[in-house]
C-alpha positions as CSV (number, residue, x, y, z in Angstrom):
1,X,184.6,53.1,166.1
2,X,187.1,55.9,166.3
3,X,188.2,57.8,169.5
4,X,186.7,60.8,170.5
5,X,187.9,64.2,171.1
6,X,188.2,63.3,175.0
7,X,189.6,60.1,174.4
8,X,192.5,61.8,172.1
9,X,192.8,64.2,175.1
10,X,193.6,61.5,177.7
11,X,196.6,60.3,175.1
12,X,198.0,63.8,174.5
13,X,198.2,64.1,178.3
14,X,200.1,60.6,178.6
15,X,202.8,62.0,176.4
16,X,202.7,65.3,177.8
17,X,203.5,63.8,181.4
18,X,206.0,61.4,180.3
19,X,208.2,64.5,178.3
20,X,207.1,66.6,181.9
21,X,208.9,63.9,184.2
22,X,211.9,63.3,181.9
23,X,211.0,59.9,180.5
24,X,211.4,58.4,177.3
25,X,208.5,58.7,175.1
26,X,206.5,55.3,175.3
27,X,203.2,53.6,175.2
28,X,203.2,49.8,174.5
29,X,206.4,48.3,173.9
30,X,208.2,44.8,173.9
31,X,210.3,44.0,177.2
32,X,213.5,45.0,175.5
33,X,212.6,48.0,172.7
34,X,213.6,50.7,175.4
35,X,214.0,49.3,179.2
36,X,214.8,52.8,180.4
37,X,210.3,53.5,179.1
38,X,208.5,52.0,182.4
39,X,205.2,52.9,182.6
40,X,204.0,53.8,186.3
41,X,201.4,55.3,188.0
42,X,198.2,56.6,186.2
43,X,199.8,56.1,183.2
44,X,200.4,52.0,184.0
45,X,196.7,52.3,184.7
46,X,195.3,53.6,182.3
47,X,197.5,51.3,179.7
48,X,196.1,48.0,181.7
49,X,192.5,49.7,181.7
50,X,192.9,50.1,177.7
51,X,194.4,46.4,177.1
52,X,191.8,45.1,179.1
53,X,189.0,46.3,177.0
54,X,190.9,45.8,173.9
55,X,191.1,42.0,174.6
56,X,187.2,42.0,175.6
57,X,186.2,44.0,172.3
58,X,188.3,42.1,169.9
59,X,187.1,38.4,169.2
60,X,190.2,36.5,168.0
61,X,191.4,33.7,170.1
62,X,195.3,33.5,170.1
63,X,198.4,32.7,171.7
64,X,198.2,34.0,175.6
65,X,201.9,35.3,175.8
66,X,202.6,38.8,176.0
67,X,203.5,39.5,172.7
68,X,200.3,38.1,171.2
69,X,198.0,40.1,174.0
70,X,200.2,43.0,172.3
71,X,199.2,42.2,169.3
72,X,196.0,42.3,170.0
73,X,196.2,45.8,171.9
74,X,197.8,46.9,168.9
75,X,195.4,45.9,166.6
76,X,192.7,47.7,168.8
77,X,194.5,50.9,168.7
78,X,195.4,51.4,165.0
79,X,191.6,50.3,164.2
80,X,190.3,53.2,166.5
81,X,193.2,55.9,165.7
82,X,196.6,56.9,163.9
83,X,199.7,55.4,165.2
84,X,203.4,54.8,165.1
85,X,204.3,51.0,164.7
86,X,208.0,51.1,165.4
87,X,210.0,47.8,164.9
88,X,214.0,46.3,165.0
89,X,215.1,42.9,164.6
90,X,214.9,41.1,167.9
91,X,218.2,40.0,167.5
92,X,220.1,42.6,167.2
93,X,223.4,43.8,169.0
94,X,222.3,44.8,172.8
95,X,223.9,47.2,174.6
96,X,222.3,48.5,178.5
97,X,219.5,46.1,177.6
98,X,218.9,48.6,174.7
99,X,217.6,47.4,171.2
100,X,220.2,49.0,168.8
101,X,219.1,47.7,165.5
102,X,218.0,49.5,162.5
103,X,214.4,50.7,163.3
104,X,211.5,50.8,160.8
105,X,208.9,53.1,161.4
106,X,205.5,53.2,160.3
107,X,202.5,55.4,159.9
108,X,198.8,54.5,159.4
109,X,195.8,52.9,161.0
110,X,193.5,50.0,160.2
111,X,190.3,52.8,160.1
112,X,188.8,53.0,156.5
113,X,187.2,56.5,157.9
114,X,190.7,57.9,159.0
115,X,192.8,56.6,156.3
116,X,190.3,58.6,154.0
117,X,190.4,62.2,156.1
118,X,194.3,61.4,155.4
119,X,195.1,60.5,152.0
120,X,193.5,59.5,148.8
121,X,192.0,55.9,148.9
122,X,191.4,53.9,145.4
123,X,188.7,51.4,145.1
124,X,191.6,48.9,144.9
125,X,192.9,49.9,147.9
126,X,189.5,49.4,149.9
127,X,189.2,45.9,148.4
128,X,193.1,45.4,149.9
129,X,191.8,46.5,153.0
130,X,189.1,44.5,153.5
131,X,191.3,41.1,152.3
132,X,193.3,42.5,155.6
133,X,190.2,42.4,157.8
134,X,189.2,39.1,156.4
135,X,192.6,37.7,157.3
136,X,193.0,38.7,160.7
137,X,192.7,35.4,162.3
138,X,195.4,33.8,160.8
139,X,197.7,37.1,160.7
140,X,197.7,37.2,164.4
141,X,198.0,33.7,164.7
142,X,201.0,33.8,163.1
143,X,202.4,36.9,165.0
144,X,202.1,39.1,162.5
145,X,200.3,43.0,162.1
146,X,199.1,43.5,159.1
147,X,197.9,47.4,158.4
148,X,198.2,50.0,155.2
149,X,200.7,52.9,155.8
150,X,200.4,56.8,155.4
151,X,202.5,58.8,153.3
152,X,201.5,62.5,154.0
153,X,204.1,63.6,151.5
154,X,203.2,61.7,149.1
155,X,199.1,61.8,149.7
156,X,199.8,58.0,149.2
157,X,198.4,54.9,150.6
158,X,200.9,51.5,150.8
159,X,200.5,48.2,151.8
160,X,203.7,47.3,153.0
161,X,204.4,43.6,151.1
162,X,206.5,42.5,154.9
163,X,203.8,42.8,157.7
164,X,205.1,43.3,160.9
165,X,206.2,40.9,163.7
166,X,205.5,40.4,167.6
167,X,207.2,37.1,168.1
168,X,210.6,38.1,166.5
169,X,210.9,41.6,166.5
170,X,210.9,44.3,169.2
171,X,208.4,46.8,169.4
172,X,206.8,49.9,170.1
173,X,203.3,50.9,169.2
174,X,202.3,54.6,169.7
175,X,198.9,56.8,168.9
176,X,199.7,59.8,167.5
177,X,198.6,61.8,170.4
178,X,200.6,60.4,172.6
179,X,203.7,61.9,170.3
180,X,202.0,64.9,169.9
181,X,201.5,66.0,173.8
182,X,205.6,64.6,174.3
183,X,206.6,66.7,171.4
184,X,204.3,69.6,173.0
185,X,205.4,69.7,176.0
186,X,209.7,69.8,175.1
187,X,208.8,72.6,172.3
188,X,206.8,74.4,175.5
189,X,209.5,73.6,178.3
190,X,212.5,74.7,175.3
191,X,211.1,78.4,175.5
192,X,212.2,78.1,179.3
193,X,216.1,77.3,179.1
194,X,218.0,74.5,178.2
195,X,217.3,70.6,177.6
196,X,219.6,67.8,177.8
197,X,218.5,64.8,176.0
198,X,220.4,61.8,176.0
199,X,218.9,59.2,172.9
200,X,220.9,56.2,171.5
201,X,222.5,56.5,167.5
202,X,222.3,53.0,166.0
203,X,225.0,50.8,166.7
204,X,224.9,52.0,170.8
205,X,226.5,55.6,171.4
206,X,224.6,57.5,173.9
207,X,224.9,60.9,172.5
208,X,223.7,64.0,174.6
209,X,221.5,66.7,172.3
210,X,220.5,70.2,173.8
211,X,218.2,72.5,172.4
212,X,216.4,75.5,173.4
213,X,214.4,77.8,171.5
214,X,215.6,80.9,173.6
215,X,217.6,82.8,171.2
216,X,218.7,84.7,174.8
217,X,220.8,81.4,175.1
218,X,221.6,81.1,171.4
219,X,223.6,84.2,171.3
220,X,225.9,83.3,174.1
221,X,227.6,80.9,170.9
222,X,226.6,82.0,167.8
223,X,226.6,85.4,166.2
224,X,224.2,84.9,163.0
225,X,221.3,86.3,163.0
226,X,219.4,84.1,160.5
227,X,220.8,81.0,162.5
228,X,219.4,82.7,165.8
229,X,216.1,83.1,164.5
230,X,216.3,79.1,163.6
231,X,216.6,78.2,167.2
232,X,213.7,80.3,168.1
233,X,212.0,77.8,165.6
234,X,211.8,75.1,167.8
235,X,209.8,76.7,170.2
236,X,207.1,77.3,167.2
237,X,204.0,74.7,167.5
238,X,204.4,72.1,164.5
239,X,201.7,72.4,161.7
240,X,199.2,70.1,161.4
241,X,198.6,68.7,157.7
242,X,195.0,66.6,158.7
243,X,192.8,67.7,161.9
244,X,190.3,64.9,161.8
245,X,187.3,67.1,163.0
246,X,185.4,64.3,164.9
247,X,188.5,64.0,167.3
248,X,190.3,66.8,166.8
249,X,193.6,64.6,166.4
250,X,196.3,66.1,164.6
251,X,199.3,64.5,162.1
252,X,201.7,66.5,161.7
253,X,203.6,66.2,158.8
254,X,207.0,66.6,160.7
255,X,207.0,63.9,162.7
256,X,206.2,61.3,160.1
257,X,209.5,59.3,160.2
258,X,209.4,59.6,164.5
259,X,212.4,62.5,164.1
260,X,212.1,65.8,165.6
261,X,214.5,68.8,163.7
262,X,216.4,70.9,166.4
263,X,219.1,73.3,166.5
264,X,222.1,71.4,168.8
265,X,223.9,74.1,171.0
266,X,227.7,73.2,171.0
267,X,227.6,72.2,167.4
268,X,230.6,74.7,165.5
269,X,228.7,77.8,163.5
270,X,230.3,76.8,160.3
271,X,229.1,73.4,160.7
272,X,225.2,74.4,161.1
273,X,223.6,72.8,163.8
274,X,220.5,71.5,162.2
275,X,219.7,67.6,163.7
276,X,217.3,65.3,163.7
277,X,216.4,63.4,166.8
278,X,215.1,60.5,166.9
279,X,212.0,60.1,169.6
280,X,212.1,56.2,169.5
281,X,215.5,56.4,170.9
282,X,215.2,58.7,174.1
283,X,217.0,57.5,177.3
284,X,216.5,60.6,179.7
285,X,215.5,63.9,179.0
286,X,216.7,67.0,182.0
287,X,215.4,70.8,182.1
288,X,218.3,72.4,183.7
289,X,217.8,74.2,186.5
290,X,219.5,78.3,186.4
291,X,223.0,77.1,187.8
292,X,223.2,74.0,185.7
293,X,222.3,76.4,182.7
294,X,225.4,78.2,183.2
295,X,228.3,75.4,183.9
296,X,226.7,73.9,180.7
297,X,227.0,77.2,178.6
298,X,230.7,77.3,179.3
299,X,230.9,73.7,178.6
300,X,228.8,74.5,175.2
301,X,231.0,77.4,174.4
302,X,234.4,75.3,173.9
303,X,233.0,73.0,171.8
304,X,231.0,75.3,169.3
305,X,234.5,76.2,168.5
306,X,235.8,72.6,167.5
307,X,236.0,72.3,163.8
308,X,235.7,68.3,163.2
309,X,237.4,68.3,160.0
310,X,240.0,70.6,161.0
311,X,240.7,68.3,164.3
312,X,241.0,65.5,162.4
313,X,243.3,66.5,160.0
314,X,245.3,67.5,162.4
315,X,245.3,64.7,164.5
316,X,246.0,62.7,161.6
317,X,249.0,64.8,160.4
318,X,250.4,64.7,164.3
319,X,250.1,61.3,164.2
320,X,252.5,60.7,161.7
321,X,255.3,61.5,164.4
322,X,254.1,59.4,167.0
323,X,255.4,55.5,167.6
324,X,252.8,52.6,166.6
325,X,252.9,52.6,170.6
326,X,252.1,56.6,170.7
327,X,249.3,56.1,168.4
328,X,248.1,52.8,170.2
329,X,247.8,55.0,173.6
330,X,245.7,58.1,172.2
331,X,242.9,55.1,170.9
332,X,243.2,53.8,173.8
333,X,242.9,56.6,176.1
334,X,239.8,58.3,174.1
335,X,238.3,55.1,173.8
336,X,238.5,54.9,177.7
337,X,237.7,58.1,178.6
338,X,234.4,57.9,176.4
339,X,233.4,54.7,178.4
340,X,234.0,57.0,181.6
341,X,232.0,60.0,180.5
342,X,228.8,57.3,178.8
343,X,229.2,54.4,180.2
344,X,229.5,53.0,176.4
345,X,231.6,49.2,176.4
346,X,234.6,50.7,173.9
347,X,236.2,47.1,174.2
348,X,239.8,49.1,174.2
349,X,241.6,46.3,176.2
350,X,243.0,44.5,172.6
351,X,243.6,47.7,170.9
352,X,246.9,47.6,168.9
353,X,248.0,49.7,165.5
354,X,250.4,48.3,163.5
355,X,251.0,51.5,160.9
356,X,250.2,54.9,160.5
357,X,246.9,53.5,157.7
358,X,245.9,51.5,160.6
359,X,245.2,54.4,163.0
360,X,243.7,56.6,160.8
361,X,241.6,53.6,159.7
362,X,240.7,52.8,163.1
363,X,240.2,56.7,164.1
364,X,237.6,57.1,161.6
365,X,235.5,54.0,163.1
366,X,235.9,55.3,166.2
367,X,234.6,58.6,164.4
368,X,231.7,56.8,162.7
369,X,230.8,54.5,165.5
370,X,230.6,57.2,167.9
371,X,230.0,60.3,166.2
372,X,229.9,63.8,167.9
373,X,230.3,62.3,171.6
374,X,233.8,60.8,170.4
375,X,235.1,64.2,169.0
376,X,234.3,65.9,171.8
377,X,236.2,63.7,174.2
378,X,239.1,64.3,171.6
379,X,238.8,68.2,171.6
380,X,238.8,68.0,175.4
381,X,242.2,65.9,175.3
382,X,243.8,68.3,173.1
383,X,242.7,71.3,175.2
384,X,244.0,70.0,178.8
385,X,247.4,68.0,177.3
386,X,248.3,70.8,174.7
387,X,252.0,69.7,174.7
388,X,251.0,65.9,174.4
389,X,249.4,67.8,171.2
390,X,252.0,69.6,170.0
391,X,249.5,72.4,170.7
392,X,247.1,71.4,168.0
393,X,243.5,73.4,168.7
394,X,241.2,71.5,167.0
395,X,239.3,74.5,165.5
396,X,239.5,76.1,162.3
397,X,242.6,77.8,160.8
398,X,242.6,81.0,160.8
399,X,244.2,82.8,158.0
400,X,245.9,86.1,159.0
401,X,244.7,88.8,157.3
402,X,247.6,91.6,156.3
403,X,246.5,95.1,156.0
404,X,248.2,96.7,153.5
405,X,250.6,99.5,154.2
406,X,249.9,103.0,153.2
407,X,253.0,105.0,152.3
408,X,254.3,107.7,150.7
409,X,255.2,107.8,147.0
410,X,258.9,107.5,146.1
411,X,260.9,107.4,143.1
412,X,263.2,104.6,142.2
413,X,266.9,105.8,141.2
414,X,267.9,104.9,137.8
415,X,270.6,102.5,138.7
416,X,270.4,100.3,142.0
417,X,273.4,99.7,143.8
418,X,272.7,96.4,146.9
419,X,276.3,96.9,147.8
């Protein structure tokens, strides 16, 4: 059995209402993968409807906790359609009830018909297959999904030697429709203005991302034209490498790893914009309204002129000058003011430096740790305490550029008296 082109319609409009209403993107998930994902309303309905006739259609008899009667949901989905499987190590670092650990994504489905339409299929590879299908019983007994995973790059069909698991892993399982109606709907509501998106980096930082593909906006902070014309990219519909005709279900060759490519206003000119965000990690997505547009442009404007490598060289030189207690108080401060603005834990309470090494050792963690949402709390210091700064900018040297002076011809006397 494979969906049909109504069915795939239902799940494009899932992720099409969850991107509409701000959510993170979402379908079945562990407790813990992303708390902020709660699925409500028709949406919760028509999830219990699906898991309900999942557990009728599919025969195996295992474990009744949640995660096995996800397992089996699971199972139903990638043998009637394409899907994400995302995973990270259940006992990893949690911060906001967050799951921060290294995530592995996966593509594929457990449908010999599909998996043909995507890639090439050996003999071999059926005979693997079907060991899978044989083995099912004690696969999900165990807590484990076993499925082959698609490589459209690679026209390349794997079986992945570590299967995947529900009892010690968190989770999130996602047809491919339900990622194509979310990324829809942010490329179609991007032509409109502005979106904030706040997503999680590994490790914990909440990092806000906006994008727009309204090169109207684009020009209020950056001046090249070819750059300009790469925002209005985001708007552009993403190009599907299979259309399974039966369906009509797309993959798009983009979004195979889960990451969307963007232009991020704010981000310095020089130091090109181009990101990749990460859909498995959305907190909260907001369409700014006209007047929120317009505080955020100026807000945007200051920091596409922050050069990070010039800052930190020149907070590194500056803080050659300051005491071990000097140096101590601009960690600490930054540290604190980033937990103000995110709401991160920067555990700055014990923070002492011994040596000059020290703090620049323990400014680029901070650096790494936190990334773009750190340096901008640093340029924002350095712009409203300029004489705490020795008046440091934190944006590119400029070089003065000396016309050279036109004058008239003379002629030099033989002999040179300076007096």
């Amino acid at each position: 059995m494979v969906f049909n082109k109504e069915q795939e319609r239902v799940l494009w409009q899932v992720g099409s209402y969850l991107a509409e209403k701000g959510l993170p993107l979402g379908f079945l998930n562990s407790e813990r993968f992303n708390p902020s994902f709660k699925a409500e309303g028709r949406v919760d309905l028509l999830l219990e409807r699906l898991r309900q006739t999942a557990l009728k259609e599919l025969p195996y008899e295992i474990g009744s906790s949640k995660a096995f009667s996800d397992l089996k949901f699971a199972l139903w989905v990638l043998s009637n359609t394409y899907a994400y499987v995302v995973t990270s190590p259940y006992h990893s670092k949690d911060l906001q009830g967050f799951n921060l650990g290294q995530q592995e994504v996966r593509l594929g489905s457990l449908n010999l018909t599909l998996l043909e339409q995507a890639v090439s299929v050996s003999d071999r590879q059926k005979s693997s297959l079907k060991k899978i299908y044989e083995g099912f019983g004690d696969s999900l007994n165990s807590g484990l999904l076993p499925f082959p995973s698609i490589s459209l790059s690679k026209d390349k069909l794997t079986f992945p030697r570590k299967q995947l698991s529900f009892l010690d892993s968190e989770y999130m399982v996602l047809p491919v429709s339900v990622v194509n109606g979310y990324v829809s709907k942010l490329k179609e509501r991007s032509k409109e203005g502005i979106i904030t998106i706040d997503a999680h980096r590994v490790g914990g930082a909440l990092r806000e991302f906006n994008l727009t593909s309204k090169s109207r906006i684009a020009l209020e902070l950056y001046t090249d034209t070819l750059l300009l014309e790469d925002f209005e990219t985001v708007g552009f519909e993403l190009t599907p490498v299979i259309t399974y005709q039966e369906s009509k279900l797309k993959l798009m060759k983009g979004l195979s790893r889960l990451l969307l490519t963007f232009y991020d206003l704010g981000i310095a000119e020089s130091a090109y914009p181009q990101r990749q965000l990460s859909l498995s990690r959305i907190e909260k997505i907001n369409y700014l309204s006209p007047e929120e547009e317009e505080a955020k442009l100026r807000q945007l404007k200051r920091y596409s002129l922050m050069s990070e490598t010039d800052m930190v060289r020149q907070i590194n030189h500056l803080a050659k000058s300051w005491s071990s207690e000097e140096q101590t108080a601009f960690l600490v401060d930054s540290l604190a003011r980033l937990k103000r603005l995110s709401g991160i834990n920067t555990s700055v309470s014990n923070y002492t430096v011994g040596s000059i090494i020290e703090f620049q050792l323990r400014f680029s963690e901070c650096i790494e740790y936190y990334s773009t949402a750190y340096l901008r709390v640093v340029y924002d210091m350095i712009q409203e305490e300029p004489e705490r700064f020795n008046y440091i900018t934190g944006r590119k040297a400029e070089v003065e550029v000396v016309s050279p002076v036109v004058s008239e011809s003379f002629d030099i006397p033989s002999e040179l008296d300076f007096g």
